[in-house]
C-alpha positions in Angstrom: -58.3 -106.9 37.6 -61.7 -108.1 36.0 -59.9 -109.6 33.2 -57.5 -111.6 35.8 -60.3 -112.4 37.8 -62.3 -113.7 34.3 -59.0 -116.0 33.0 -58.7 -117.5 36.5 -61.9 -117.9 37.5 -63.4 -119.9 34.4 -67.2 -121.7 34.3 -70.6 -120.1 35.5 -70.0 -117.1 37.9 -73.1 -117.6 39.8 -72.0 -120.7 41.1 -68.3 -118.9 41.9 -70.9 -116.5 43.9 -72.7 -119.3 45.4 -69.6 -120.6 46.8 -67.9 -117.3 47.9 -70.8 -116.3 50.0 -71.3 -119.8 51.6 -67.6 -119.8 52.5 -67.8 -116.3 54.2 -71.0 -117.3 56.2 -69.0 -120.4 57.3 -66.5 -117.9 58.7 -68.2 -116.1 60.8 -71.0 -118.7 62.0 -68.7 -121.1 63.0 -66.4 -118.5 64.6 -69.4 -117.6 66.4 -70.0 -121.3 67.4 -66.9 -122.7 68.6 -65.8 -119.2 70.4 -67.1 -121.1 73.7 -65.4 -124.7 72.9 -62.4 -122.9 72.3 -62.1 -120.9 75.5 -62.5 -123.6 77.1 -60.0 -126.3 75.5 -57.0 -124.2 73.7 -56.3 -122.5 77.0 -59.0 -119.3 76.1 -57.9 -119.1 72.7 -61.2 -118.0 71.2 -59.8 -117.4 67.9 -58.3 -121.0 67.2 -61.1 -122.2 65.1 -61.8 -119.4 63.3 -58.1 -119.8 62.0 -58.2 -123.5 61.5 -62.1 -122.8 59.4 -60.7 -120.4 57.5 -57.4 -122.7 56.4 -60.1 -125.7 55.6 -62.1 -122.9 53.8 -59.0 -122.0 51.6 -58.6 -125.9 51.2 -62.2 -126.2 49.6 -61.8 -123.5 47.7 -57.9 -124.0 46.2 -59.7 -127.7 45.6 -62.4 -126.1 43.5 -60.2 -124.2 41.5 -58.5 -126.9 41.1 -61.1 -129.4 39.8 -62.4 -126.9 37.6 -59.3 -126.2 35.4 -59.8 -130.1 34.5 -62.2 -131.6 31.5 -65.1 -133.2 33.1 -65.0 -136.3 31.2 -61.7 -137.2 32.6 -63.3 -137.7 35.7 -65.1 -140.7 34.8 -62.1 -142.5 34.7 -61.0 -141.6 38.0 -64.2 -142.1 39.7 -64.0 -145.7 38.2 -60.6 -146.5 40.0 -61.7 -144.4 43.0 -64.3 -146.4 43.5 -63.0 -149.4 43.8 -60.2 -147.9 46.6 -63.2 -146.8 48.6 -64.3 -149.9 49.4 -61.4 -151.8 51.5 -61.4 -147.6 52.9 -64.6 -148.0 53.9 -64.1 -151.6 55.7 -61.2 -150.4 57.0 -62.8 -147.6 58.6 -65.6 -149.4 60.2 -63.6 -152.0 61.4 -60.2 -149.8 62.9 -61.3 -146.2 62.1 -60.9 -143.5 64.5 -64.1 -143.2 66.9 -66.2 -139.9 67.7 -69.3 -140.0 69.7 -69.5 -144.1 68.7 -68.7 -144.4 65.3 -65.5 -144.8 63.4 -66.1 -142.9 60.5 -62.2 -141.3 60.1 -58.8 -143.3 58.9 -55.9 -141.6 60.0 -53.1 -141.1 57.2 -49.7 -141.9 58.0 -46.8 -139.7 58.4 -49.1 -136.1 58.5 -51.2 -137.4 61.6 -54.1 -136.2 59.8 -57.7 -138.1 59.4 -60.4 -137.9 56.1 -63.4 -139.2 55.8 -63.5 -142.0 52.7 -67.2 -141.6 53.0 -67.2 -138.3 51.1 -64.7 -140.1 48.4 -67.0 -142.5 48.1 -70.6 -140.4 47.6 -68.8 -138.2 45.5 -67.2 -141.0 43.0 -70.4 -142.8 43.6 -72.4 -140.0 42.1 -70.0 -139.8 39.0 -69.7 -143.1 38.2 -73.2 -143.8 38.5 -73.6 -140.6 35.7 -71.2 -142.1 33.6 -73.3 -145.6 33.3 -76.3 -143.6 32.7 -74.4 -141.5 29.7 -72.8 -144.7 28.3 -76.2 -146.8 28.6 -78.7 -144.6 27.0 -79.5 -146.9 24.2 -79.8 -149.9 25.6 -81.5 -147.6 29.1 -84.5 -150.3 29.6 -82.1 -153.1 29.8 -82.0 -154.5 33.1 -79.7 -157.2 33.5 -76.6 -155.0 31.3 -77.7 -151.2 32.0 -79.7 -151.3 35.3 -78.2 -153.9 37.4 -74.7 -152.8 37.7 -76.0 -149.0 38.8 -78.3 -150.4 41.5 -75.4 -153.3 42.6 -73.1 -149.6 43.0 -75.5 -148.2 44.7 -76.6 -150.8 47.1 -73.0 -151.7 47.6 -71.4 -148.2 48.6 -74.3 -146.9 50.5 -74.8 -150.5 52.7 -70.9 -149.7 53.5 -71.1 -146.2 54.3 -73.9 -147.5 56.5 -72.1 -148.8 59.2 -70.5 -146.2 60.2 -73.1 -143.3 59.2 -76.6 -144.2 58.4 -78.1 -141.1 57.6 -75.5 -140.4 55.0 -76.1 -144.2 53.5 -79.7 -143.5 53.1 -79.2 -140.0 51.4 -76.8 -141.1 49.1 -79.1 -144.1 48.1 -82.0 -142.2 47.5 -79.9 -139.6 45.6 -78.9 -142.4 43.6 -82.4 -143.6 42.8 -83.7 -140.2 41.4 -80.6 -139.6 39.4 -81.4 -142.8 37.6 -85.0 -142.2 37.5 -83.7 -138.4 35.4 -81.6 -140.6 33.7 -84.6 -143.0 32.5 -84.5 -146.0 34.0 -87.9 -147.4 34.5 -89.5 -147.3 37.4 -90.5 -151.2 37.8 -86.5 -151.9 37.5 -86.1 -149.3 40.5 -88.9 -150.8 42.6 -86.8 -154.3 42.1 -84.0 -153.0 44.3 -86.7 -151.7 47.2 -86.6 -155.5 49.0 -83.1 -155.8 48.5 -81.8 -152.1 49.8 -84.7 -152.7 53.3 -82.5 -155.9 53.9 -79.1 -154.1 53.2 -80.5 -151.4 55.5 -81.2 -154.0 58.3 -78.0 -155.3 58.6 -76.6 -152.2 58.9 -78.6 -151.2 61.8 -77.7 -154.6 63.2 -74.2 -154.5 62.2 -73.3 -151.2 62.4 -71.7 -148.9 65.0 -74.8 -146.3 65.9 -77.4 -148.7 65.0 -79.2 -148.7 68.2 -78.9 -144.6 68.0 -80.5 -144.6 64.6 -83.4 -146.5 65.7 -84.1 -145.0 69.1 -83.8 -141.4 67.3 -87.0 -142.8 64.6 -88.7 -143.7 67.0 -88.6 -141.1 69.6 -89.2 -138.9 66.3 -92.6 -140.8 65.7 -93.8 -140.6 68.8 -93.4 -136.9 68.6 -90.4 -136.8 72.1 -88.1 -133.4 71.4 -85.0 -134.7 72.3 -82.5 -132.2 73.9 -80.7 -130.8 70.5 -83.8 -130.5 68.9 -85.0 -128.5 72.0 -82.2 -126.1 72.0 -82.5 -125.6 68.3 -86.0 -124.4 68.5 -84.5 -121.7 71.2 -82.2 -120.4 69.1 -84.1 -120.2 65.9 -86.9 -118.3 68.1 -84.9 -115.9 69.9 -83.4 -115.2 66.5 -86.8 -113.6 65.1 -87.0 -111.7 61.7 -83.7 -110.0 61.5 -81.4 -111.8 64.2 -79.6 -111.2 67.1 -76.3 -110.0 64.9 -73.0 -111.9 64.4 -71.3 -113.6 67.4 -74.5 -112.3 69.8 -75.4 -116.2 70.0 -76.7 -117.6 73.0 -77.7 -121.3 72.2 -74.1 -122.1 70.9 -73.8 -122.5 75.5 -76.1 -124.8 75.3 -76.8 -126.6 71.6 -74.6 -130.1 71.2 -72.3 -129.5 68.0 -73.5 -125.8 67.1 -70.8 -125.7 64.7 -71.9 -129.0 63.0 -74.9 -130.6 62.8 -77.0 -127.2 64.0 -75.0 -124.5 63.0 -78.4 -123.6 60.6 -79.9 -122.7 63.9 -77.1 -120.7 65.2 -77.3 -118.8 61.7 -80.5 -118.2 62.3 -80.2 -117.0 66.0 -77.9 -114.1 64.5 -79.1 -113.5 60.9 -82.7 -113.6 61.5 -85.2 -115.7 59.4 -83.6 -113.4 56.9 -80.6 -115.1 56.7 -81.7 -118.4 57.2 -83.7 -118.4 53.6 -81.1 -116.7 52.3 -78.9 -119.6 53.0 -81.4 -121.8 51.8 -82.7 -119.9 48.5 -78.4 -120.3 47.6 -78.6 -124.0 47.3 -81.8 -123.7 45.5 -80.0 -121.3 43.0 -77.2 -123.6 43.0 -79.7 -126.7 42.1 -81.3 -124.3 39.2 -77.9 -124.1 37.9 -77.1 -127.5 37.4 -80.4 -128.2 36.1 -80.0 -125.4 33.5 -76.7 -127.0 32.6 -78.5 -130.2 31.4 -79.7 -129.0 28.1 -76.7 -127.0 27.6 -73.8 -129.2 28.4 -71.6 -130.6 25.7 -72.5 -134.1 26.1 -75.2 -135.9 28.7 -72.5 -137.0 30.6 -71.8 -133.5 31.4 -75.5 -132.9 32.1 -76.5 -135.6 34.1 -73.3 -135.4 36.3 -74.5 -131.8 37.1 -77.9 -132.7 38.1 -76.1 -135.7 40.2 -73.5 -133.4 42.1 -76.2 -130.9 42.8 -78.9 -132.7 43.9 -76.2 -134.5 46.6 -75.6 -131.3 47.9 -78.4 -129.6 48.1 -81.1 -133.1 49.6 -77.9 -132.5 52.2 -78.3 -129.4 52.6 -82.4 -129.6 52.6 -82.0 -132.0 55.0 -79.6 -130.7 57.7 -81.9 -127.6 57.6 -84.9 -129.9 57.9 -83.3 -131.6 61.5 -82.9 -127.9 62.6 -86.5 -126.7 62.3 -87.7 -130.4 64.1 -89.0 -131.7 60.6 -86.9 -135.2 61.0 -84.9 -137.3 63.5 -81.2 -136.1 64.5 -78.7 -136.9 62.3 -74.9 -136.4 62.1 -74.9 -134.4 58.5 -73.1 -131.3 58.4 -74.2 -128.5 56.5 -72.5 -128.4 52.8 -69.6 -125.3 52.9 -71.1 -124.0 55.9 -69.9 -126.5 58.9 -67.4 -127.0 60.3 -65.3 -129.9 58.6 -61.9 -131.1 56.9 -62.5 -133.7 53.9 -66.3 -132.4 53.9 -65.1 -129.3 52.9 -62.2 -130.3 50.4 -64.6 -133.0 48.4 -67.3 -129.9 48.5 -65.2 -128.1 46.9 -64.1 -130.2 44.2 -68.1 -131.1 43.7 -68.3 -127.8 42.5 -65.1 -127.8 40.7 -66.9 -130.3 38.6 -69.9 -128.6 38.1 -67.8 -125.1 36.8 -65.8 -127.7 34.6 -68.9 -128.7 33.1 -70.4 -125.3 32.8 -67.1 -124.3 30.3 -68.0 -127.0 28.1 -65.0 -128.9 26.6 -61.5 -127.9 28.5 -59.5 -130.3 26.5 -60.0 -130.3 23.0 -57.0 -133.0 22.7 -59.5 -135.4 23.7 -61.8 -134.4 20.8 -58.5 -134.9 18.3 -57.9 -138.0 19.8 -60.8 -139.1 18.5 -60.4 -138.3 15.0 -57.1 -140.0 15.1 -58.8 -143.3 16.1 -61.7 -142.5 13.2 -58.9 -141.0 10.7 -56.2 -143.4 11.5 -53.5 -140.4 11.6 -52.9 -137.5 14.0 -54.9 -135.0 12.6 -53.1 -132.1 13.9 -50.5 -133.2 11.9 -51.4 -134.3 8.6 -54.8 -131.7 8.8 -52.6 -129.1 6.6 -51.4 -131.6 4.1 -54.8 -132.6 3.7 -56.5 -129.6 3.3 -53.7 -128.0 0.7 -53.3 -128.8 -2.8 -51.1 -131.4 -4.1 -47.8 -130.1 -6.0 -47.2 -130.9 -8.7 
């Protein structure tokens, strides 16, 4: 069994434990959560979303397994054409998107009657692409016009988009961005050059966009120091949840706290596992971060490396961020809580984010890409002709 389990599941096992144990938290804290939306709206059926979590759990996961069994560097390439599908997706969606709470942030897809977000295609292919430049321009890194330009055009471009229709994701996947390009050395002076440019971009998406008015009145009433009502229910629940909790499914708040299963579910965790479980949760992403850091003088090329710190930081600033809301350290926002929430695509792109990062852990998957080079260098298939070479001529 632990040689099955070692040929199937390939890469760094500490991230397979990472994601195993965030999966099974998801489980039961959004069971917990939704127990009370479900009775009420699938005719008392209180176990309805515990099914449907656990499916979209088995989706992230299969999705992971998936992604890793591929080479890294193939990725590039797809993240290139990927990107440039997300825009019209993203226009699309802010324009005749499905609308929740305001904001159209979901395309249907035809024939399956079932919706995705292209905002998590789009951070996720963001963050690769944006790797790959950095790789591909090392030498010529202080460059503006031909290395830095086109990464902060990307950048500006994709997160301005995803603004519209979800600003707080917009402004974390921007300032992921910057500091993966400040790791990746781009000078600081060339980053400041964007700063005027993205507080425009980020002004006409408040002005354009769908929640723009909700963005602002949430700084603002975050300023001044007003608890709004979520924020309010989430300091109940993280209170009554002490040192050790209230225990599994004994929430209270989840009555009471707007989207428990979402945006709070941190709080709910920490209603029933105790500010024991809550750094637990949090002390996971922080081992998952060290991980990918670790990979960066390890990995096979700096591709490899600078695509882990990438995928990692994205997940984990989310992740820092949506705890951060819970414990009433910044304004409300809509962002789920990576492999923890409740979701569909968040899950499934997730997933393959950390797909990636096992692929790059293994090193080089494909070593046909590594011949293929020497054919182009050689001029021959080496596979081929390698014997002929290497033996003796007959006489």
């Amino acid at each position: 069994m632990k040689e099955l389990i070692k040929a199937k599941l390939k890469g760094d096992p500490i991230i397979w434990g990472i994601a195993f144990m965030l999966s099974s938290l998801s489980i039961l804290t959004v069971y917990s959560a939704s127990s009370s939306l479900a009775y009420r709206q699938m005719h008392h059926n209180t176990e309805y979303y515990l099914l449907r979590q656990t499916l979209l759990i088995g989706a992230g996961l299969s999705a992971m397994w998936l992604s890793h069994r591929i080479d890294y560097r193939y990725y590039a390439a797809i993240a290139k054409v990927a990107l440039w599908m997300s825009i019209p997706l993203l226009l699309v969606t802010w324009r005749y998107g499905l609308k929740l709470n305001e904001a159209s942030r979901w395309l249907n897809i035809p024939f399956i009657n079932k919706s995705f977000q292209p905002s998590d295609l789009a951070q996720l292919t963001l963050i690769i692409r944006i790797a790959h430049m950095l790789a591909k321009e090392q030498k010529h890194i202080t460059y503006f016009r031909s290395a830095c330009l086109p990464m902060l055009t990307w950048s500006g471009l994709i997160s301005g988009l995803i603004a519209l229709t979800n600003f707080s994701s917009a402004i974390l996947l921007f300032g992921t961005c910057l500091v993966l390009m400040f790791i990746g050395r781009i000078p600081i002076k060339h980053l400041l050059i964007i700063v005027p440019s993205s507080i425009l971009v980020a002004g006409g998406a408040l002005i354009w966009g769908q929640r723009g008015g909700t963005a602002i009145k949430r700084i603002e009433n975050f300023l001044k120091g007003d608890v709004s009502f979520q924020t309010e229910q989430s300091y109940i629940a993280i209170a009554t949840g002490g040192l050790s909790g209230k225990g599994p499914g004994n929430s209270t708040q989840r009555n009471f706290l707007p989207h428990p299963y979402s945006d709070f579910i941190y709080a709910i965790l920490i209603e029933e596992y105790g500010l024991i479980g809550g750094i637990f949760v949090m002390v996971l992403y922080l081992i998952l971060l060290y991980r990918a850091i670790a990979l960066l003088p390890t990995a096979t090329s700096y591709y490899g490396g600078i695509l882990a710190i990438g995928i990692s930081l994205l997940l984990v600033f989310q992740a820092l961020l949506n705890m951060a809301i819970a414990v009433g350290l910044g304004p409300v926002t809509g962002l789920p809580l990576p492999f923890v929430s409740m979701g569909g695509t968040s899950l499934v792109f997730t997933g393959v984010a950390l797909g990636i990062l096992l692929s790059i852990s293994q090193g080089e998957i494909d070593t046909e890409l590594l011949t293929l080079k020497k054919e182009i260098v050689v001029g021959m298939r080496y596979n081929k002709y390698k014997k002929k070479l290497d033996s003796p001529c007959k006489k």
